[in-house]
C-alpha positions in Angstrom: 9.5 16.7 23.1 5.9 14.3 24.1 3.3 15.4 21.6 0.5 17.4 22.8 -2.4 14.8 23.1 -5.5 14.8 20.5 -7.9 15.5 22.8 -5.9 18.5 24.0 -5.3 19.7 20.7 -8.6 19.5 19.1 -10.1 21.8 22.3 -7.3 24.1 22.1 -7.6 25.3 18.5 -11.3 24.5 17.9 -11.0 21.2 15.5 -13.3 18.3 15.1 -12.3 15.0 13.5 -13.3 15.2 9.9 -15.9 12.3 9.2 -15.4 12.5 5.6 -11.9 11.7 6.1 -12.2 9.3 8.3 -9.8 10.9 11.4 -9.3 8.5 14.8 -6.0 9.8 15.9 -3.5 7.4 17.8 -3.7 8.7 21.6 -1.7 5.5 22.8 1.6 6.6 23.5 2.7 3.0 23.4 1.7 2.1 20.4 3.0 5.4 19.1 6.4 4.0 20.0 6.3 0.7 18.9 5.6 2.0 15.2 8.1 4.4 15.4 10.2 1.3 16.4 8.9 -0.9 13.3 10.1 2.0 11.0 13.7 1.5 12.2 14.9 4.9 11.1 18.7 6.0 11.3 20.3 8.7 11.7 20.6 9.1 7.1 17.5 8.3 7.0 14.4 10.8 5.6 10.5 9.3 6.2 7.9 10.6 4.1 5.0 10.5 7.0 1.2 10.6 5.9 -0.7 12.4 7.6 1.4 14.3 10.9 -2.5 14.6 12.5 -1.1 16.5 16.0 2.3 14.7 15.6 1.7 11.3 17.8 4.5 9.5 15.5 6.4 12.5 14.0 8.3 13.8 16.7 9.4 10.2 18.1 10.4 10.3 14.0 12.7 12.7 14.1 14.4 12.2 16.9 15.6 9.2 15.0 15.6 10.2 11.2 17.1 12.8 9.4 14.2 14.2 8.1 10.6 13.5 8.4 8.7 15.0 5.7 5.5 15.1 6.9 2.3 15.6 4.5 -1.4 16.7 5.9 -4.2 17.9 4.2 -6.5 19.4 6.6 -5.3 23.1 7.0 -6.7 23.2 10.4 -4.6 20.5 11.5 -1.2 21.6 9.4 -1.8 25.1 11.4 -2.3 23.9 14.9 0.8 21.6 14.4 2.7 24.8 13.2 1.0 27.1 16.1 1.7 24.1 18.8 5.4 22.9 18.3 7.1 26.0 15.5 9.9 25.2 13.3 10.8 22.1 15.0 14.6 20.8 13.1 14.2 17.8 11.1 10.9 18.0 10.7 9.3 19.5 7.1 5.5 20.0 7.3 3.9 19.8 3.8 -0.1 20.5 3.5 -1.5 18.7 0.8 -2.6 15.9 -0.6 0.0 12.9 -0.1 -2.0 10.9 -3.2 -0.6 14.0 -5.3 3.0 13.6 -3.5 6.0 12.6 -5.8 7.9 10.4 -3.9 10.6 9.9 -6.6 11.1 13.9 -6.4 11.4 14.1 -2.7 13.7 11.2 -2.5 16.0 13.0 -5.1 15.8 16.3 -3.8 16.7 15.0 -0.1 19.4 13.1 -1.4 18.7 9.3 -0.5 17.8 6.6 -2.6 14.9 5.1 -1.2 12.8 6.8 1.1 11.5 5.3 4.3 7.0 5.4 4.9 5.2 5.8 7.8 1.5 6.7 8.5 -2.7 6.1 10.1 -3.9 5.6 7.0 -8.1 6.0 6.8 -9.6 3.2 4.8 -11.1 5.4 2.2 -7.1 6.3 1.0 -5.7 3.2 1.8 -5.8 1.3 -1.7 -5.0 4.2 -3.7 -1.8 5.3 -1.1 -0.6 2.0 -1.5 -1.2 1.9 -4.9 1.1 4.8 -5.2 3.7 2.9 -3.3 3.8 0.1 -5.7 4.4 2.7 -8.5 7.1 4.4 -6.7 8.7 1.3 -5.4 11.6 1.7 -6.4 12.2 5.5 -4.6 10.6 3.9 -1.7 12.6 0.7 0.4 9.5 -0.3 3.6 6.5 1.4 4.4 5.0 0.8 8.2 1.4 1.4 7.5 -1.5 1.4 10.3 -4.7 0.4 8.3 -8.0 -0.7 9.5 -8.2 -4.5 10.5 -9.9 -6.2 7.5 -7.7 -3.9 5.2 -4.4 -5.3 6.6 -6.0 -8.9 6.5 -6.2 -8.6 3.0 -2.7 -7.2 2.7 -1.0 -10.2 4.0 -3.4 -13.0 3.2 -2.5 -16.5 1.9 -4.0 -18.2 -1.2 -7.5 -20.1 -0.7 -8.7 -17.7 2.5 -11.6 -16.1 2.9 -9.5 -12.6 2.9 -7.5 -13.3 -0.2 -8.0 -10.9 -3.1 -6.6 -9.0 -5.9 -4.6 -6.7 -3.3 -3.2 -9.2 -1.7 -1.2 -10.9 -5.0 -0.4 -7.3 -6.5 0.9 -6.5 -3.5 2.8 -9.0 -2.6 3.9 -9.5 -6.6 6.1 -6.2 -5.3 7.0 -6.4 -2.0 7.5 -8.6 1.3 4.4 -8.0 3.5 4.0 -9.3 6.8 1.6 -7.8 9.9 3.7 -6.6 13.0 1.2 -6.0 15.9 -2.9 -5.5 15.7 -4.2 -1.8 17.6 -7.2 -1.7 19.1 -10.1 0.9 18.2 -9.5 2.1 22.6 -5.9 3.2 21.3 -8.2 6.3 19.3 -9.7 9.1 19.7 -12.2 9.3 17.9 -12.8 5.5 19.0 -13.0 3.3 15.5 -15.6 0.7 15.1 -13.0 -1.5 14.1 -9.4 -2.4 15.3 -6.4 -1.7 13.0 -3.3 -3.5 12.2 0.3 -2.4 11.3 1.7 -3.4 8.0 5.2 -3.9 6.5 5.8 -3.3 3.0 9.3 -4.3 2.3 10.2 -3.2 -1.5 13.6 -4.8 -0.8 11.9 -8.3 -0.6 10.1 -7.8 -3.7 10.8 -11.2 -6.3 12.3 -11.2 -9.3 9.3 -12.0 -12.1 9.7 -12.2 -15.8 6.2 -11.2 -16.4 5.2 -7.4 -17.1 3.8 -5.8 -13.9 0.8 -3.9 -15.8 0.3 -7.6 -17.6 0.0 -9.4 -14.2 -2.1 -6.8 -12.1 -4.6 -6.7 -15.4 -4.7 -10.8 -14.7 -5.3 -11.1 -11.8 -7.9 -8.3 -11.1 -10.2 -10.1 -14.0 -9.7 -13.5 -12.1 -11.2 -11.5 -9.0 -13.3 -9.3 -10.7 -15.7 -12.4 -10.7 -15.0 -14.2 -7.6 -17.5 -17.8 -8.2 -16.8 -18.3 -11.5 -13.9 -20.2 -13.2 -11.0 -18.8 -14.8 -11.8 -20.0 -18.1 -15.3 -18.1 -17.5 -13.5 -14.8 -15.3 -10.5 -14.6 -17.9 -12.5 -15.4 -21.2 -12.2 -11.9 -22.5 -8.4 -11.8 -22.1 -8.1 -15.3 -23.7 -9.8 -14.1 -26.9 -8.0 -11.0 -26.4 -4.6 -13.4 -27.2 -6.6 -14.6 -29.6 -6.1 -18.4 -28.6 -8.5 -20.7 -26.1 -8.9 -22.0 -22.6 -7.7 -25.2 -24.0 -4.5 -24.1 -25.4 -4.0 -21.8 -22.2 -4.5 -24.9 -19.8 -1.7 -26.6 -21.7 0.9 -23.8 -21.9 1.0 -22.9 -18.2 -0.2 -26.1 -16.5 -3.1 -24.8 -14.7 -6.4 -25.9 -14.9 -9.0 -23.6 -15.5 -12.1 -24.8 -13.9 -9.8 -23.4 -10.7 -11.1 -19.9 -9.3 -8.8 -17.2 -8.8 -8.8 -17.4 -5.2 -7.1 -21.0 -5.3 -4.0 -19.2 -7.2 -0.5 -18.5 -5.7 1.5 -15.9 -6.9 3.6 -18.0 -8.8 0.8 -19.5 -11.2 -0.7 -16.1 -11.8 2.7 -15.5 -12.9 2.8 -18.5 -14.8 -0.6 -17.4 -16.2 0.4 -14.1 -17.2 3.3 -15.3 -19.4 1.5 -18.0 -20.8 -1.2 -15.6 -21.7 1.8 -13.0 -23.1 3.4 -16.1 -25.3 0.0 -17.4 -26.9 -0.5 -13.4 -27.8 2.2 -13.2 -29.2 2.3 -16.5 -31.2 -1.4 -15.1 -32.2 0.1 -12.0 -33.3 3.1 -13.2 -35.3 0.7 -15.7 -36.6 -1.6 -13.1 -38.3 2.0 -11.0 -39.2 2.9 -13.9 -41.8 -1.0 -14.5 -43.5 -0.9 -10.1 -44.0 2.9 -10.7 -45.5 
């Protein structure tokens, strides 16, 4: 079955694209197939989709998947869908919010171990949903995310660009990111200011790090948090947090700190965040022994 077109469905049941939510359905059927490509589902496979919209991606989805769980918020939209296509098998229509979704859950009660993702998302959602990715990474193997343009340029930047930031080192702390083919704003309706890109999230790729994930993100979101200034100025608070100084930080991870955060790789925020973890610690068992 083709989905009915956005333009054809918004007429037919009396709908306008929510502003607030930022809605520019996909009306390119070509693109629509080349994402349901990227996804690469099989036949076991069950793919939480966010956002169904008028079901430009789901049903090419299930013809391919198992199951495509498909989450919406707008009630207008979740009851056209239902009105336009029925009970369509392999296809499970949830309306709500997919920021309030438990993907652990619905992997568990659908029987797989990692689910597959798929969505448009708007940019207003887009940290937050992937956000939620990273904390269910482990009930989640890829995601294929359309995002808006600068959004995905952050995703999958490299270290000392103009487009690196805190998103794109937490990210790809979890997860092998790479962009598979930009969309332009003519492939919407509405039509975008801006073009989009599509987005792999690969949990599977994710490296093996010794230092604690909370500990890391914490790190490197102060090093951003104040973008001009030196580490030693930008993590100052978390170095007398540890109880030690930026001289005694510079020598236990080999990094100097008149560097800005932009300038780090993954690896040496690593290598900062375990530094930063020892020295606590040596601060902590330090003041352990004078109480004893």
């Amino acid at each position: 079955m083709e989905p009915t077109p956005a333009r054809d469905m918004l007429a037919k049941y009396g709908l306008a694209p929510s502003r607030r939510r930022g809605q520019n359905f996909l009306a390119d059927g070509n693109v629509c197939r080349k994402i349901v490509a990227a996804v690469g589902a099989g036949p076991d496979d069950v793919v939480l989709e966010i956002g169904a919209g008028f079901g430009a991606i789901t049903l090419g989805l299930a013809e391919a998947a198992r199951l495509v769980v498909a989450v919406e918020i707008d009630a207008g939209i979740a009851r056209a869908f239902r009105t336009e296509y029925g009970d369509l098998p392999g296809i499970e229509l949830v309306e709500g919010d997919v920021l309030e979704f438990d993907l652990e859950r619905a992997a568990r009660e659908h029987g797989v171990e990692r689910l597959l993702v798929a969505g448009n998302l708007p940019y207003g959602v887009t940290s937050p949903v992937v956000r939620n990715l990273i904390d269910a990474r482990h009930a989640v193997s890829r995601a294929v995310l359309m995002v808006q343009s600068e959004v995905g340029a952050r995703m999958v930047a490299a270290p000392g660009t103009s487009d690196y930031s805190a998103l794109s080192v937490v990210l790809q702390y979890h997860a092998g990111v790479r962009q598979l083919f930009r969309v332009a704003r003519t492939c919407f309706h509405p039509r975008p200011k801006v073009d989009s890109r599509v987005i792999e999230i690969d949990f599977r790729l994710g490296g093996a790090h010794r230092s604690d994930p909370e500990a890391f993100s914490s790190v490197v979101h102060a090093a951003f948090g104040q973008r001009r200034k030196m580490l030693r100025r930008s993590l100052s608070g978390r170095i007398e947090r540890a109880g030690t100084t930026a001289a005694a930080l510079e020598e236990s991870c080999g990094i100097d700190l008149a560097r800005r955060g932009e300038s780090l790789s993954l690896d040496e925020f690593e290598a900062l965040t375990l530094a930063l973890a020892t020295l606590d610690d040596r601060g902590r068992a330090g003041q352990n022994r004078k109480v004893v």
